[in-house]
Each structure stands twice: as structure tokens, then as C-alpha cells.
C-alpha positions in Angstrom: -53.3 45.4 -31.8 -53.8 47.9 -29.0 -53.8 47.0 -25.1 -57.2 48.9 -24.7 -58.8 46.3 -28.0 -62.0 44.6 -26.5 -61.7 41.3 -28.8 -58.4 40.6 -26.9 -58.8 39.4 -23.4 -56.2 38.9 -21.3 -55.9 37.1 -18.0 -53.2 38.3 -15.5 -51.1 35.3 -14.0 -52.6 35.5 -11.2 -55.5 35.1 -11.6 -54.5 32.3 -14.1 -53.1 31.0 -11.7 -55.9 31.0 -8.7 -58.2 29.6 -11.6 -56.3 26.7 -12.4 -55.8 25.6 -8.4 -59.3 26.0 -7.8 -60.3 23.6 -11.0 -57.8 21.3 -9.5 -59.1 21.1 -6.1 -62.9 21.5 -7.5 -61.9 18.2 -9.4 -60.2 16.6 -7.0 -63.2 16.7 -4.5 -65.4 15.8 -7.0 -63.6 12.4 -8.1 -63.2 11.8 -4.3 -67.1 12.4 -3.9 -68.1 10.0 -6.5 -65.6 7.8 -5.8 -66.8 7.1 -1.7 -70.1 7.1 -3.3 -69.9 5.0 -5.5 -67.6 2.4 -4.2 -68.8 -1.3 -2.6 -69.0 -1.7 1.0 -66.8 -5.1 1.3 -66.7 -5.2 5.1 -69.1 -5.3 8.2 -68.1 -2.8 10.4 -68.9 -1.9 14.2 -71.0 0.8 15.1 -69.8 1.6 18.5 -66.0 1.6 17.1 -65.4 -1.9 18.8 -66.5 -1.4 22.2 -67.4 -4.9 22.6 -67.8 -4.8 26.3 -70.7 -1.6 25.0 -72.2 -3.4 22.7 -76.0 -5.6 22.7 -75.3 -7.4 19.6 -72.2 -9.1 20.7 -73.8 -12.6 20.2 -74.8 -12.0 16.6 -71.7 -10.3 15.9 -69.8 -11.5 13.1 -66.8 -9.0 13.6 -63.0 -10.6 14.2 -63.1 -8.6 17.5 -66.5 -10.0 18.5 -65.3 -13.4 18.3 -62.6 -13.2 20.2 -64.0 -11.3 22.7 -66.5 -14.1 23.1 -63.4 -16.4 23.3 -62.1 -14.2 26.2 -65.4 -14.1 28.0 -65.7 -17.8 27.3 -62.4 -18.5 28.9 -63.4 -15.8 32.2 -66.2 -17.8 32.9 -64.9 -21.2 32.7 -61.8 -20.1 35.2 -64.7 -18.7 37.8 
């Protein structure tokens, strides 16, 4: 077999190399990808990053912060 023979390709390490990292990462980003898209949402979650005081929906809320932030108000208005 001679260096120059067209049948025989061969791939120098590095770039070996660069093409196995980037099927790594491409996978990696894909599994993460499908993964956040196809995953449940189990959780209510705030839309103003729980900013209670910000918020119009405080009443309806059924958030562990809403409620007790409706405790606290509770409690500020009974003490006036």
C-alpha cells in the first residue's frame, strides 16, 4: 500500500480529534434540547420572579410566596 493510494483515507489526529468533541457537544445539546422540551411542567411558577409587592394577581396566587405574603399584609393591617 502506498501513502499517495486513494482507497485509503486517512484522518490526521487532529482532526480526529476536533470531530469527535464536536459530535459530543452536537449530542450533548441535542439530548438537553429534547430533554427541556419534552419534560412536564410540575410547578406554577411567578412571572415577575416573586415580586409580590409588583404583582396584580396576588389574590389568585397560588404560589408559597403569595400566601405568605398575604399572611404578612394580613398581619400589617390588623396592627394599623
Amino acid at each position: 500500500m502506498n501513502k499517495n493510494d486513494p482507497k485509503k483515507k486517512n484522518l490526521p489526529r487532529r482532526k480526529f480529534l476536533t470531530t469527535i468533541m464536536q459530535g459530543i457537544i452536537g449530542t450533548g445539546l441535542a439530548v438537553t434540547g429534547g430533554y427541556l422540551l419534552i419534560k412536564e411542567k410540575t410547578e406554577e411558577s411567578c412571572s415577575l420572579d416573586f415580586t409580590c409587592t409588583l404583582c396584580g394577581k396576588t389574590e389568585q396566587c397560588g404560589l408559597p410566596a403569595a400566601e405568605s405574603y398575604r399572611k404578612y399584609e394580613q398581619q400589617k393591617t390588623d396592627k394599623q
